[in-house]
C-alpha positions in Angstrom: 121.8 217.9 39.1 118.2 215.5 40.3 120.6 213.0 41.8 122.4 215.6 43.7 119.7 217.2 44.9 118.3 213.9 45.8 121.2 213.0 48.0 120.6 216.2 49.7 117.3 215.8 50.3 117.9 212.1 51.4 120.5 213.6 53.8 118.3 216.1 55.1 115.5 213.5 55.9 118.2 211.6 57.9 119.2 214.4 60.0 115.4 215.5 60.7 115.0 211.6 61.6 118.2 211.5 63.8 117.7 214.6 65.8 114.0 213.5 66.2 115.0 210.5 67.8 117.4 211.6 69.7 114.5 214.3 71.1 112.0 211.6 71.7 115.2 209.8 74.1 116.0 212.7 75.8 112.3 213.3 76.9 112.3 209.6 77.7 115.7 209.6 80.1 114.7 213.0 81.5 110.9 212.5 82.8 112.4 209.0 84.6 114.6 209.0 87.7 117.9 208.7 85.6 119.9 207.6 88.3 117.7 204.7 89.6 117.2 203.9 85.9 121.1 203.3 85.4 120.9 201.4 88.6 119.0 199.3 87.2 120.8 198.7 83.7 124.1 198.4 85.9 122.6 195.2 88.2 120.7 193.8 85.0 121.1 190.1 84.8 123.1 189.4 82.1 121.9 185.7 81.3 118.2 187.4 80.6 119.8 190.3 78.8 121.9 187.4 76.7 118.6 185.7 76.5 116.8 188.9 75.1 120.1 189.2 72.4 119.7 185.7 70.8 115.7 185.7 71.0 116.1 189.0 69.0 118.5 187.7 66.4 116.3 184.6 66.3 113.3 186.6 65.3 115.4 188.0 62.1 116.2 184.6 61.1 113.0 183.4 61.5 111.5 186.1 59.3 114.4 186.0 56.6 113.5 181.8 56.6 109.6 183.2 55.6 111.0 185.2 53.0 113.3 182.5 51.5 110.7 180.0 51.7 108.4 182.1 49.9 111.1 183.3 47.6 112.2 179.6 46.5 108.3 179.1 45.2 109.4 182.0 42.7 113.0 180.9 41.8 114.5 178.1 43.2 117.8 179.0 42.5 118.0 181.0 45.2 119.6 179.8 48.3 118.2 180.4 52.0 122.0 181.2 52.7 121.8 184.2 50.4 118.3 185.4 51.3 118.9 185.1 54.9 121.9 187.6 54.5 119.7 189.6 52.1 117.2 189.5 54.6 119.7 190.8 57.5 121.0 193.3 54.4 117.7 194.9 53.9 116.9 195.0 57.2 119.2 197.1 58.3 118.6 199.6 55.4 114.9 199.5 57.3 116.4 200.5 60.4 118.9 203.4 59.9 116.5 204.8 57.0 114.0 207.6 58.3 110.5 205.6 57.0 112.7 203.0 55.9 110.0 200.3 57.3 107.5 201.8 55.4 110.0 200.9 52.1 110.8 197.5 53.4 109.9 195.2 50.9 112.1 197.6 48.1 115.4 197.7 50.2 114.8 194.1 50.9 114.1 193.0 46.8 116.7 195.3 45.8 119.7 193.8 47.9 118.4 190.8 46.8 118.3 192.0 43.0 121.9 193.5 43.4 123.5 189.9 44.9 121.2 187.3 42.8 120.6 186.7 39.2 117.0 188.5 39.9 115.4 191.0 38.6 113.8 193.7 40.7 110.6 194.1 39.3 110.4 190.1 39.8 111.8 189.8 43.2 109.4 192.6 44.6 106.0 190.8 44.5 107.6 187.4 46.0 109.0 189.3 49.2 106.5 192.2 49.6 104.1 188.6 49.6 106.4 187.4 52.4 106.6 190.9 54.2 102.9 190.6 54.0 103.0 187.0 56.0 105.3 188.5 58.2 102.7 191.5 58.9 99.8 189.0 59.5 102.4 186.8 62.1 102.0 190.1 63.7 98.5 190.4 64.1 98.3 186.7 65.2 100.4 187.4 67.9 98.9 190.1 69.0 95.2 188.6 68.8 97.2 185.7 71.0 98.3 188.2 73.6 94.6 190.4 73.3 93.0 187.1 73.5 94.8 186.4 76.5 94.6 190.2 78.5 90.5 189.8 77.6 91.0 186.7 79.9 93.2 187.8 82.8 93.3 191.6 82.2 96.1 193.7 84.4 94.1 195.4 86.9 96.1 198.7 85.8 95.3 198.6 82.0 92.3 200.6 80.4 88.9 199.1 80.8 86.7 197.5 78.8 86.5 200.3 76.1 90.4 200.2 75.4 89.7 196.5 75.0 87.3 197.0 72.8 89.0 199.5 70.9 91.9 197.3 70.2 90.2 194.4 69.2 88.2 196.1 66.3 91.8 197.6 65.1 92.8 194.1 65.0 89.9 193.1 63.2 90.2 195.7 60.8 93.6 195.0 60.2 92.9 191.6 59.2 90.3 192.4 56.5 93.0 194.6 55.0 95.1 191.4 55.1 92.5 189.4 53.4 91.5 192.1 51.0 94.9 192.7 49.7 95.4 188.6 49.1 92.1 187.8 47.9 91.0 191.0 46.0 94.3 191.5 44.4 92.8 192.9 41.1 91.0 195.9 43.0 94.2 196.7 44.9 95.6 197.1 41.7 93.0 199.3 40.3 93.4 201.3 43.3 97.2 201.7 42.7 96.7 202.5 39.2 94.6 205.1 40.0 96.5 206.7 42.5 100.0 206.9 40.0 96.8 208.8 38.0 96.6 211.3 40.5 100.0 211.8 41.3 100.9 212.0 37.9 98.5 215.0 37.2 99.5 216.9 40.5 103.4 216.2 41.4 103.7 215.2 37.4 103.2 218.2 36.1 106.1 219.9 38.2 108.7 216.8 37.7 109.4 215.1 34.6 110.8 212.0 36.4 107.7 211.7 38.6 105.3 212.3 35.2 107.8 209.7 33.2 107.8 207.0 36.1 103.9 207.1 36.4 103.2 206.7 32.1 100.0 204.4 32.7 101.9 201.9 31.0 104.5 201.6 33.1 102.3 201.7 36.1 100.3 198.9 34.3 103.2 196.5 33.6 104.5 197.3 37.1 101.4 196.8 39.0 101.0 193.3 36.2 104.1 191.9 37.1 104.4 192.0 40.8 100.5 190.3 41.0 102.0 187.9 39.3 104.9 187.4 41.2 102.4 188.0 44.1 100.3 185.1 43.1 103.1 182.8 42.2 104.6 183.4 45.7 101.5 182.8 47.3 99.9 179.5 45.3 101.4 176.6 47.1 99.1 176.2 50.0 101.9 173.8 52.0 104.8 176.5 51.7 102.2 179.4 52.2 101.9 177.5 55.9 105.4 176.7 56.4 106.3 180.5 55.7 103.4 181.9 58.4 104.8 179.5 61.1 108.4 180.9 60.4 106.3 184.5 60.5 104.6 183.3 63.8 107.6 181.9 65.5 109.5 185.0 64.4 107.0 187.2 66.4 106.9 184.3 69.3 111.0 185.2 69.6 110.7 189.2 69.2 108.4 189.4 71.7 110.1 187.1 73.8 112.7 189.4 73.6 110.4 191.7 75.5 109.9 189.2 78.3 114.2 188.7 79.0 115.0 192.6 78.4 112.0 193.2 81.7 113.3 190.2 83.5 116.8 191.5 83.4 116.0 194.8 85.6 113.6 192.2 87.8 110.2 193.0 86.1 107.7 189.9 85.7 104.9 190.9 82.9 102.7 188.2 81.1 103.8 186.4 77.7 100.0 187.7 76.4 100.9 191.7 77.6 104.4 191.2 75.7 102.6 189.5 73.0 100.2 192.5 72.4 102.7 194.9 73.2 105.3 194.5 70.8 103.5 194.0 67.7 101.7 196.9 68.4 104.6 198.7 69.0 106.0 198.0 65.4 103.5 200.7 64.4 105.5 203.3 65.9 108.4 202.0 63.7 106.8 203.2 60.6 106.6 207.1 62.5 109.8 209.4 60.5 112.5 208.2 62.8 115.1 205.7 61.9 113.6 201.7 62.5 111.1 203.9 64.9 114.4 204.7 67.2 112.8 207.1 70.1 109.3 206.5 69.0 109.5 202.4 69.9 111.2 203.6 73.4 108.6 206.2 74.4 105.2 204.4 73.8 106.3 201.0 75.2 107.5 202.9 78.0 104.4 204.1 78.6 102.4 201.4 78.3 104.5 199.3 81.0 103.7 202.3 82.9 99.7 201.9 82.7 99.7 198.7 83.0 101.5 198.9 86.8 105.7 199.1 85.8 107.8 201.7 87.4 108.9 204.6 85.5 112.4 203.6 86.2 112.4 200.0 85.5 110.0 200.4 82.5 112.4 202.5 80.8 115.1 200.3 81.8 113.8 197.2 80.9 112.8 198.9 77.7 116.4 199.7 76.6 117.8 196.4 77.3 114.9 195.5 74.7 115.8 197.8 72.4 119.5 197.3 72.6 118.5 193.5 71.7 116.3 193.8 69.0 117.3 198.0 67.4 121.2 197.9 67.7 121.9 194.2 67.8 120.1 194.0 64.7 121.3 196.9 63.2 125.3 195.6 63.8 124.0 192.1 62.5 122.6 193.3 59.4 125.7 196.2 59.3 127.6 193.0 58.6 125.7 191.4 56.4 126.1 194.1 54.2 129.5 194.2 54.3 130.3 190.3 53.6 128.0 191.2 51.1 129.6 194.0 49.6 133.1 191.9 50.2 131.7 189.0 47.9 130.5 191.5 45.4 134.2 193.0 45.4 135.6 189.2 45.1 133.3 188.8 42.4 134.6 191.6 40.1 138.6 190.6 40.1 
């Protein structure tokens, strides 16, 4: 009976996020000139649309070589083949799942769980440590690209307040970073703490939620994956080889930005890109599937304040997207199924 209503309610969430997005895309497509925006997608220059398909892809290998690199610090039996297509795996859970980014680090540990020798409970600390280097690749690209707009700002884009603005979310983000790395222990508390609450509100109206919270649990839970965590994260020489994958990951996704513009003939700076993409993520983590409508509306926008047509900002923007959402998505769609066909191989 819970798991059926479960799947229902995980149905429901995924029709809410579907019709939301496709909302969001219609607003998009219907406050630009459609006609000189398909124009433009028709004359697009396929070598920089090609160039914006492998630069996307290349960021997800990137990123999956963080994660296995981190990973192998944990259990070297793993191999970066198999992470890499975990990596791909997972991913694509993150982006056809309403709030699947915000559950990234589970999808990702449990494909890796279900196609490894692993355990979940010790596979999640290792990659949510990697997701977290991942996270901070973003916020060094972005202080790059703000770093670089401070210097030669577009004439077009907000003022010094914005700027300023931006900067101290930066900032703040990376204290969070540090805090959750270096304070570990009080994170935990805080968790702890939280399942508390929960556990006395939505507990008290669900057994499961009131069983899955005991404080023992919780404790062994929030034990293990800081050790994991820690193990993952105590090398200092693979700690630095797994943020320049991270980095280089972000490098290529943004890239990615650059070639999907230059394909409907729009020049913007490597630091604008840079800034804009990362910051962009955020909007992935917003209840539509991998941020689908969301990602395409704000970037639109701000290609239109900084000086970019209407027309060839949402143009240039969908080339992007059709790089880095449904590329990815048809990449990591078959993943999952050599996956799933290995699995299958396994069992006769």
């Amino acid at each position: 009976m819970a798991t059926t209503a479960t799947a229902r309610e995980s149905s429901y969430r995924l029709l809410v996020g579907a019709l939301a997005a496709v909302l969001l895309l219609s607003v998009l497509f219907l406050s630009v000139d459609t006609d000189r925006m398909l124009s433009a997608l028709a004359a697009a220059d396929r070598a920089s649309a090609a160039l914006a398909a492998v630069t996307a892809v290349g960021a997800q290998l990137c990123w999956g070589m963080a994660t296995a690199t981190i990973l192998r610090g944990t259990d070297d039996s793993l191999s970066r083949r198999l992470v890499q297509l975990c990596y791909l795996s997972g991913t694509f859970g993150k982006l056809v799942l309403p709030l699947g980014n915000a559950g990234g680090s589970a999808i990702i540990a449990y494909v890796l769980s279900e196609n490894s020798d692993g355990r979940f409970r010790d596979l999640f600390g290792a990659v949510a440590a990697s997701e977290l280097l991942i996270f901070a690749g973003s916020l060094g690209g972005t202080a790059i690209g703000l770093s670089a707009l401070l210097l030669d700002p577009p004439v077009a884009f907000g003022g010094p307040f914005l700027f300023g603005l931006l900067t101290v979310v930066v900032l703040a983000s990376l204290v969070g970073g540090t805090v959750v790395v270096y304070h570990r222990q009080r994170v935990a508390g805080l968790v702890e703490r939280v399942a508390a609450v929960v556990r006395g509100t939505a507990g008290r109206v669900s057994t499961r939620v009131a069983g899955a919270l005991e404080p023992e649990r919780v404790a062994d839970g929030v034990a293990t994956f800081l050790d994991r965590f820690g193990t993952a994260t105590s090398d200092s020489r693979r700690l630095a080889a797994a943020s320049a994958f991270a980095l280089f990951g972000w490098l290529a996704f943004s890239s990615s930005l650059l070639f999907g513009l230059a394909a409907v003939e729009v020049s913007v700076s490597i630091g604008l890109a840079l800034f804009l993409v990362p910051a962009a993520g955020v909007l992935a983590f917003l209840p539509t599937p991998g941020g689908l409508g969301t990602t395409e509306v704000g970037l639109t926008g701000a290609l239109v304040v900084v000086g970019v047509p209407p027309e060839l900002a949402a143009a240039g923007v969908v080339v992007f997207r059709l790089a880095t959402y449904w590329l990815v998505v048809a990449v990591g769609g078959a993943a999952s199924l050599y996956l799933s066909a290995t699995v299958w191989r396994a069992l006769e």
